[in-house]
ROLO-433830 format. One record per residue: residue in one letter; x, y, z of N, C-alpha, C in turn. Coordinates in steps of 0.1 Angstrom, whole numbers, plus 5000, padded with zeros to 4 digits. Each point is the difference from the previous one (the first is absolute). Layout:
<recs>
aXYZXYZXYZ ...
</recs>
This chain:
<recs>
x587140264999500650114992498950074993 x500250114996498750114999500650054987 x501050064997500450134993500949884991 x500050024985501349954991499650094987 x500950084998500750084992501250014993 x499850014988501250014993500450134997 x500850044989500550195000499050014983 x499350115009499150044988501150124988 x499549984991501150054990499150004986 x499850154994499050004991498949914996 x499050045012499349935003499649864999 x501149935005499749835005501249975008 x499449885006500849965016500949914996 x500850075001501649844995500549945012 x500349885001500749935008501649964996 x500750005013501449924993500249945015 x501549905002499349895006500950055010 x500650075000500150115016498950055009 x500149965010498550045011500450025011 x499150095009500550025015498550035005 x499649935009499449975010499550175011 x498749985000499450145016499649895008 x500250065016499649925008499150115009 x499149985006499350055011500750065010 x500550155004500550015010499949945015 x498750034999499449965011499949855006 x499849904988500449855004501149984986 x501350025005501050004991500149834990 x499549905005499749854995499149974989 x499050104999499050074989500150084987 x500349914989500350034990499350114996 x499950124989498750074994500250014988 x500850014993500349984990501549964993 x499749994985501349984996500050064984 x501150014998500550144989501049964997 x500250024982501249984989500850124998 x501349975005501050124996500350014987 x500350184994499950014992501649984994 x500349984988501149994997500450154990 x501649954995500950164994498849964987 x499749944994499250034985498550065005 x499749925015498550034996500050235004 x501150035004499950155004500250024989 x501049974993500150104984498649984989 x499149885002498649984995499350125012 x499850025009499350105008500450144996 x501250004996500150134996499650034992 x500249954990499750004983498150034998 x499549905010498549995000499350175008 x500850005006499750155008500550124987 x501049974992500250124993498649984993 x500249884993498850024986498350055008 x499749975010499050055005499850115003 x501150085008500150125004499850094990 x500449964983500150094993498650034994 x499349894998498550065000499250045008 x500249935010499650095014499750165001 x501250025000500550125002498950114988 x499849964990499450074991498550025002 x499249925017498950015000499750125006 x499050074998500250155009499549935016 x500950115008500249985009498149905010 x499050084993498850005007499449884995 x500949954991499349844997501449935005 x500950015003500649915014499650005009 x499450135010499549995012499049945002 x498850004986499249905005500349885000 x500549954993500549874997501349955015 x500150065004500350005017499250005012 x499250094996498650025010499449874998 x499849884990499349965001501749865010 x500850004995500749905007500350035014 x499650105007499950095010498549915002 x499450055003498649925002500049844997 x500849944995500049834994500949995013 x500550075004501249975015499149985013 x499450124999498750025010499249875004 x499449974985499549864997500249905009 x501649995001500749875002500650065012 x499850045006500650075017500349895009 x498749945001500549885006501149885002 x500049994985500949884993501650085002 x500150135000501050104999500949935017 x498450065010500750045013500349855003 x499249934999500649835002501349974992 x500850054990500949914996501150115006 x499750165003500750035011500649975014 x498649995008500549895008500149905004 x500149924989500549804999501850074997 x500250094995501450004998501250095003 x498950135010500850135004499749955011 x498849995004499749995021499250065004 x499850134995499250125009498649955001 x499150055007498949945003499050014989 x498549944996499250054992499850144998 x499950065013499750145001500250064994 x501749975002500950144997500749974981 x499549874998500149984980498550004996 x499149995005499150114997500050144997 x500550075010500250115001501050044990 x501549934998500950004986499250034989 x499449924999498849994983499750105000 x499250045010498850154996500850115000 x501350015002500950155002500449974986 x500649884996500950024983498450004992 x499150005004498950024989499850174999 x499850035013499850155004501350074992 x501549975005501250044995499750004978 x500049924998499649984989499250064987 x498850045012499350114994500050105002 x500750035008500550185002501250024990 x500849874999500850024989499850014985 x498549944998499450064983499750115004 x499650105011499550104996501350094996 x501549995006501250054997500249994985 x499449904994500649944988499250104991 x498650035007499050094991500550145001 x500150055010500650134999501150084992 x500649874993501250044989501450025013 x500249995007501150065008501350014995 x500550125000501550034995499750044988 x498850014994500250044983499050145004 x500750094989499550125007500350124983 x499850085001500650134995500750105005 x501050044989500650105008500750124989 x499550145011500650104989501250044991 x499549994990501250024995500950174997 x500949944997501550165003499650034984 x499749934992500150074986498750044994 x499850084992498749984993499549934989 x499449945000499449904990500049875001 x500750025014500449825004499149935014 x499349914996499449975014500949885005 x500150015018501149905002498749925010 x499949834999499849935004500849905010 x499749945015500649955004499249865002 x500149834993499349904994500949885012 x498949925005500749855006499449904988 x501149885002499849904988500549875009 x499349905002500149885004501649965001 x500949965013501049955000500649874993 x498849964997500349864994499749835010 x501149924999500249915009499950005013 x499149965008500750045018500049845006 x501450025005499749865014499550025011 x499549955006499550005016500149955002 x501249995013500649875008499150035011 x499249895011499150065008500549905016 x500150045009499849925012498649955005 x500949935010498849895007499249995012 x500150155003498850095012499150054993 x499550014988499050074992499949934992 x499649914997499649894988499750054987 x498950085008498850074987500150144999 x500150105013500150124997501650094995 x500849895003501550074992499949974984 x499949894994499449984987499150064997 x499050005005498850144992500450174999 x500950025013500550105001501050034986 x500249924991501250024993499549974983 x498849925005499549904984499350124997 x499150075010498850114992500850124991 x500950045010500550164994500549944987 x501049905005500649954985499350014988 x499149935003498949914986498850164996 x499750115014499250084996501250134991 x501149965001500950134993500449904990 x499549924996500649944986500849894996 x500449995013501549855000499649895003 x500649894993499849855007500749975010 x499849945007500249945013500949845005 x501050034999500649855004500349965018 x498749975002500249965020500849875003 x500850035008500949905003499550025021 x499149905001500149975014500649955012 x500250025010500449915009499949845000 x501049945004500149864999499049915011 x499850125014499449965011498649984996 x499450114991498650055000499750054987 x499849904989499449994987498950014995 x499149935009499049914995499050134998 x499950135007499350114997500350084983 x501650035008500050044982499949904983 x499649875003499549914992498650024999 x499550035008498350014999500150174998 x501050105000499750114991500249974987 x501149894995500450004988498749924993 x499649905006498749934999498950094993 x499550115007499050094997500350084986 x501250054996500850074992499649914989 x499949885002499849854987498750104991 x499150015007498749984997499450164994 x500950105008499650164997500950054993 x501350004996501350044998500249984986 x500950084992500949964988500949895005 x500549874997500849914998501350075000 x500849925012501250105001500350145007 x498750094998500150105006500450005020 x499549895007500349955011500649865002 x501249995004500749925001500349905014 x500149895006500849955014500649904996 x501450045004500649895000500850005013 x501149845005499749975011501749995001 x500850045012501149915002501050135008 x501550014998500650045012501150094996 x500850025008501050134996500450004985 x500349874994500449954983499350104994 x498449925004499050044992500150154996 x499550075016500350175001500850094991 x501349925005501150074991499750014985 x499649914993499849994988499050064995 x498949995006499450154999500350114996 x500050075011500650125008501150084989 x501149904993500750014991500049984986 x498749964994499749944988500150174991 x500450034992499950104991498950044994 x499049915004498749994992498850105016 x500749965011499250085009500750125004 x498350135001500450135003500150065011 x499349925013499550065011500349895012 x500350005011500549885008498950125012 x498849885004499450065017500149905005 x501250015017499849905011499650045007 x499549905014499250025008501349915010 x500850035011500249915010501550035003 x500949915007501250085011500850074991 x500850095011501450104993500749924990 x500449895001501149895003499849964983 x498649934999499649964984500150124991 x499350125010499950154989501350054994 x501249965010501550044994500449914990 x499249865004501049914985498950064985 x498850045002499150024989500850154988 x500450075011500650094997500949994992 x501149955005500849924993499949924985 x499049945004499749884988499350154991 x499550044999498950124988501150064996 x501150015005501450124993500349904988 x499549894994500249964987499550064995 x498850025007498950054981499450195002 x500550005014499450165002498850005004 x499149915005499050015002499450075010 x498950104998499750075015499149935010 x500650035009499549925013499050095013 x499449905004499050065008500049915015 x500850035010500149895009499650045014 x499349915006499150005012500949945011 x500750015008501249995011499449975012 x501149975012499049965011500150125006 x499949985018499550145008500349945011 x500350115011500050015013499050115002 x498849985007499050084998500250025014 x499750145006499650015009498650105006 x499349985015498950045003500950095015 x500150154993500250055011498850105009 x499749895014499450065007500250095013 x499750194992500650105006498850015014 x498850004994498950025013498949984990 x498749985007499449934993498450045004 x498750055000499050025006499349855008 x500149904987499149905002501549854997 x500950035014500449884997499949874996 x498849965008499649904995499449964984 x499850044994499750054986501150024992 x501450025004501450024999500349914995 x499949885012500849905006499449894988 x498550004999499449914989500550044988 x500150114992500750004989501349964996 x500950065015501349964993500249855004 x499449875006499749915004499849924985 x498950054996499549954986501250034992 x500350144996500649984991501549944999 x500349955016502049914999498949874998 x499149965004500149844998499349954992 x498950124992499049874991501049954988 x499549884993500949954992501349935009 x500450005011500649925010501450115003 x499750124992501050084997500850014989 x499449914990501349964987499050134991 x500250125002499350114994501550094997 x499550044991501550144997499750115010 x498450015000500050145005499349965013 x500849885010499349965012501050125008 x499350005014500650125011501249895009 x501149994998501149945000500550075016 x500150165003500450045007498850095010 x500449995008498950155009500950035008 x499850164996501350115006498750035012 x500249985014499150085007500750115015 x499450104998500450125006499949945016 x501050005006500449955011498950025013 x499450095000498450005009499949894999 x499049954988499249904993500749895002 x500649995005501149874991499749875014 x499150005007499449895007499249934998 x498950105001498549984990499949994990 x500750044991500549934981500349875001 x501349945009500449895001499349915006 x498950035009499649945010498449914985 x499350144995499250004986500049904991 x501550014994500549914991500149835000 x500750045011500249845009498349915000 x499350095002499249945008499249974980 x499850084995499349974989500849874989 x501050015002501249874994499649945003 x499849975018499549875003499049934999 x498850124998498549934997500149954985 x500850064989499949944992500049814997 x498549984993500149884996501049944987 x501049925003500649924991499449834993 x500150034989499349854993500149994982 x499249924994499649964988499450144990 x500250064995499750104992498549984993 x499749845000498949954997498550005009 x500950025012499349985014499450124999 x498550055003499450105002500350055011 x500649985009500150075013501350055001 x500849944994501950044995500050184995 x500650055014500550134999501549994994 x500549955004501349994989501049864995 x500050004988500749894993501549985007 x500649904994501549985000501050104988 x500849915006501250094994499649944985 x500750044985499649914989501049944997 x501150005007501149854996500649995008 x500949885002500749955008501450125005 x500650024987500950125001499750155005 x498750074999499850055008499749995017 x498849905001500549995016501349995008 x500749954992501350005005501450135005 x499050064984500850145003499050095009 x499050035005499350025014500649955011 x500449854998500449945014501550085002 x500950014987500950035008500250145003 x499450114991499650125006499550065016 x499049895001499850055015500849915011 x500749905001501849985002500950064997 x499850094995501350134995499650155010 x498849994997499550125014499749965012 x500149895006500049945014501750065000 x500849964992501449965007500650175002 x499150074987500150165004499550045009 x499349935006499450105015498850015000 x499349954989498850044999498749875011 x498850075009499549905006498249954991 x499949905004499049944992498850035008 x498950084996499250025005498849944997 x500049934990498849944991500849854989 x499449914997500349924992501949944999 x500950074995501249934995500149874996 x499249914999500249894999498949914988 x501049904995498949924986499449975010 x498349944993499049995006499649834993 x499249955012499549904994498549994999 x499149994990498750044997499549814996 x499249985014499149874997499649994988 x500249874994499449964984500850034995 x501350084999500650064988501349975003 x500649844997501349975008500950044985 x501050045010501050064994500050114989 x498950105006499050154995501850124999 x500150084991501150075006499550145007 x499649955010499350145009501150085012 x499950135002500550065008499050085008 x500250015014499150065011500350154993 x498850075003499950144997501550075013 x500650104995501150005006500050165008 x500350025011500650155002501250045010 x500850024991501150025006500350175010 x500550005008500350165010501349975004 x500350195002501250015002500849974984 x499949994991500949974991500750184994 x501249974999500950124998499650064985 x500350135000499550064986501249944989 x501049965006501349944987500049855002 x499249955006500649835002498749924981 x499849945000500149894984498550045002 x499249975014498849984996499350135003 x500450104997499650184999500350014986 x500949954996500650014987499749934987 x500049875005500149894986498549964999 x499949974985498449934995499949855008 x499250005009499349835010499149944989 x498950094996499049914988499549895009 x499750065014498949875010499350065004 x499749965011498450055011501150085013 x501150094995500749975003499950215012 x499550055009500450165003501050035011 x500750084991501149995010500150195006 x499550045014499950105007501050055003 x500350174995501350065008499250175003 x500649985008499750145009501250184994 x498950115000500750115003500050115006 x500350095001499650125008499350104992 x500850014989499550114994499449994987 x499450124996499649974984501350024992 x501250044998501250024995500449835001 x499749975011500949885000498949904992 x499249975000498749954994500349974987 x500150164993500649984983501149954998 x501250055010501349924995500049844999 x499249955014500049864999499349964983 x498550054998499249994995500849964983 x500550115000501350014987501049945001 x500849965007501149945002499949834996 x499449964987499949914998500349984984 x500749894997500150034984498649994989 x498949985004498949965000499350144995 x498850014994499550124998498349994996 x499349874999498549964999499250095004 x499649945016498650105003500250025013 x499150075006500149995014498750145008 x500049955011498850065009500350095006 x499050135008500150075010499050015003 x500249995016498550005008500250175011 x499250044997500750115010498550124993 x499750075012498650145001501050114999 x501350024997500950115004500050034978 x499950115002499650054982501350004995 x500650115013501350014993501349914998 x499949895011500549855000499649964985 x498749974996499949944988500150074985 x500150125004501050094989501349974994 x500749995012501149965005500149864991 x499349935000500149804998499749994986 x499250144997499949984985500550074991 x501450085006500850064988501449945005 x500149915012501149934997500349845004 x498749924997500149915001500849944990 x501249904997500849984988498749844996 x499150004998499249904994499450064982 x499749894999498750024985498250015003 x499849935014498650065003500049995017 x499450135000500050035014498649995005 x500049955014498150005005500050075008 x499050085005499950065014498949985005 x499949925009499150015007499249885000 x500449864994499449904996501549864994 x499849884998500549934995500950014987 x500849914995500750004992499549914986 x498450064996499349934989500050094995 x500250034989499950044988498949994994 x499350144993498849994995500449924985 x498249994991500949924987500050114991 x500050155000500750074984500950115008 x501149975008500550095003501549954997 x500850034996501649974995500449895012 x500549944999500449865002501749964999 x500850085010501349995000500850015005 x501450015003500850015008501150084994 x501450085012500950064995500749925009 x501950034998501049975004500249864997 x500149945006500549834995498449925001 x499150075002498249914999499550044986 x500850054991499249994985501250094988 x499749984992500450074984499649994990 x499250144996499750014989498550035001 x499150044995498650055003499449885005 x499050105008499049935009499249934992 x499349875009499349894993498850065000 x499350075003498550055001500250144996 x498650025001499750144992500550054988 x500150184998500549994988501250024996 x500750015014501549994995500849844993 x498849915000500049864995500850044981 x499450114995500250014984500950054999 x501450045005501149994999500949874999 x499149895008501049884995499349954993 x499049974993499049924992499750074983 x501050175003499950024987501150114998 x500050024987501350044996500050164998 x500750135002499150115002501150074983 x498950044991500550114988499250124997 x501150094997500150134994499749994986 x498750065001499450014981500350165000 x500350064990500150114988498450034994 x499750035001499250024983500050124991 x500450054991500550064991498150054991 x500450144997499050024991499949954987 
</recs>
């Protein structure tokens, strides 16, 4: 056992004798840590400890928070290591690619003090009368939760702890049950650089959330994770009115219209459905490809699924992790059982995988499905695996209808040398970020979001971030 944590709460680690257990995805028999659930008193002490912090906080000028960030930003860096290891002992994904996690929420991070410096939203404005100057001022929201999922350990929590704490608010993170042991080593570092209280983790499950979410004492509710939890959060914040900022899932798709450098195509949208094993919001779930193509795309895909190595996230040679729990693999397994029985044929992977060393690993073969209909579940519904499911069309009309015709609205690709095609993709794609001409990664200071049922309420990045993180007023000033 590696990781034991209690719920930090004005700055010290409490224990109570409720615990729940991380296990290794990869060798599921392999304890990694273990963690004390938080109870109804210890939230209303987290609240209370985030008000009283918040309020002095908030009084520091903005440019002595951000350093005082910058340097916990750099203390992260520090510990990268220790970060991407307790990511993958308890998400899966390879060193690589929680490596790579670290250095984006550090990057993300600091593009987000520079938002914090620029004053955003606070402004002047002419005034209609004489003598009167009219000011328009942001002021710290107060309280925020961050409920975070357990495909981003480190970079959905940083994503939510910086803007917060750089616009003024304390921070109550409430982590995934699967994958803690990261945001305990952010809360960990917070010990040593931080106001007491001003960053908070505490640990436990829907109870917990709820109580949160609904406490009168919190102003701001940011999630990260499915439709399903975002409707009950919703729900639960109509106690107290709290504004919410919610990160949803996706049906992403890579529609390839024609392409110069296929093969250069095929590698992007390749990477971007399966790194992370596919459990990505903004993985490429679908590929619309223009009926020419649609041999050599399939034929591409297939073949790059297959070379993928499956293994140990520890293992330096491991191109891709397992699934990170038991309940997900399962909902993979029965998804690509639900597109077999629709018609769909298996051209790569469909099946759990068994990886020497790693008995009873929850792995799935990299997967590519053809022939799957533009209305059948798996064109449609969130997989969250290694999971691409290929549908063919003729036209670019038909391209966007499929492309749209999903309740979903995240991100999504176009591959295509035609100008006026990608004109076309970029004034009516129904997404929140569109790519052309490359993968479905997201730079780190560019808005960060989704429309339709993939998000509500301002984007997590950039600077449309100071709409949820602060509160917007109309000043007067009078001669």
């Amino acid at each position: 056992m590696t990781y034991t944590y209690g719920n930090l709460i004005g700055g010290s680690w409490r224990d109570t004798p409720a615990i729940f257990d991380t296990f290794n995805p990869a060798r599921p028999a392999q304890q990694v840590g273990r963690y004390s659930l938080a109870d109804s008193a210890m939230v209303v002490e987290a609240v209370r400890a985030a008000t009283d912090a918040q309020r002095l906080w908030a009084r520091w000028p903005a440019a002595r928070r951000c350093d005082a960030l910058a340097l916990y930003i750099g203390a992260l860096e520090a510990r990268k290591e220790d970060l991407a290891r307790a990511i993958t002992a308890e998400q899966g994904k390879s060193l690589a690619e929680s490596f790579g996690e670290v250095a984006k929420a550090c990057a993300e991070g600091r593009f987000m003090l520079q938002h914090v410096m620029s004053g955003e939203g606070a402004r002047h404005v002419t005034s209609l009368r004489a003598g009167v100057r009219n000011m328009v001022v942001r002021r710290p929201r107060g309280v925020i939760v961050a409920i975070t999922p357990w495909n981003f350990p480190v970079m959905t929590p940083m994503r939510k702890i910086v803007p917060a704490l750089g616009f003024g608010n304390a921070v109550i993170v409430k982590a995934s049950e699967f994958t803690p042991a990261a945001a305990c080593l952010l809360g960990e570092l917070a010990c040593d650089l931080l106001p007491d209280g001003l960053l908070q983790v505490i640990h436990g499950g829907a109870d917990v959330g709820n109580a949160l979410v609904s406490h009168s004492g919190v102003h701001g509710v940011t999630f990260t994770g499915s439709v399903a939890t975002g409707k009950r959060i919703v729900a639960a914040t109509a106690a107290n009115l709290a504004e919410m900022s919610l990160e949803l899932g996706g049906k992403n798709a890579a529609v390839i219209h024609d392409a110069s450098d296929l093969d250069a195509c095929l590698d992007q949208v390749a990477n971007a459905a399966l790194m992370c094993s596919g459990q990505r919001c903004t993985a490429v779930s679908r590929v619309l490809v223009q009926r020419d193509l649609h041999d050599v795309v399939a034929a591409g895909l297939a073949k790059r699924a297959s070379a993928m190595r499956l293994g140990d996230g520890a293992d330096p040679a491991t191109q891709l992790g397992p699934m990170t729990h038991r309940g997900q693999l399962e909902h993979v397994k029965a998804a690509v059982r639900r597109a077999r029985e629709d018609g769909a044929e298996v051209l790569a992977g469909g099946h759990e995988a068994h990886v020497e060393g790693c008995d009873g690993g929850y792995f799935f073969a990299p997967t590519v499905l053809d022939g799957v209909r533009a209305e059948s579940a798996a064109a449609r519904e969130e997989i969250f695996g290694p999971v691409i499911s290929i549908v063919e069309y003729d036209t670019l009309d038909d391209a966007i209808t499929i492309l749209n015709d999903v309740e979903f609205g995240l991100t999504a690709a176009f591959f295509s040398n035609d100008a006026k095609a990608i004109s076309r993709f970029v004034d009516e794609c129904q997404t929140g970020m569109l790519h052309v001409n490359h993968g479905t990664v997201p730079d780190s200071h560019m808005p960060f979001g989704g429309i339709k049922a993939s998000g509500v309420g301002a984007y997590s990045v950039g600077p449309s971030s100071a709409a949820f993180y602060t509160t917007e007023h109309s000043v007067y000033l009078g001669a």
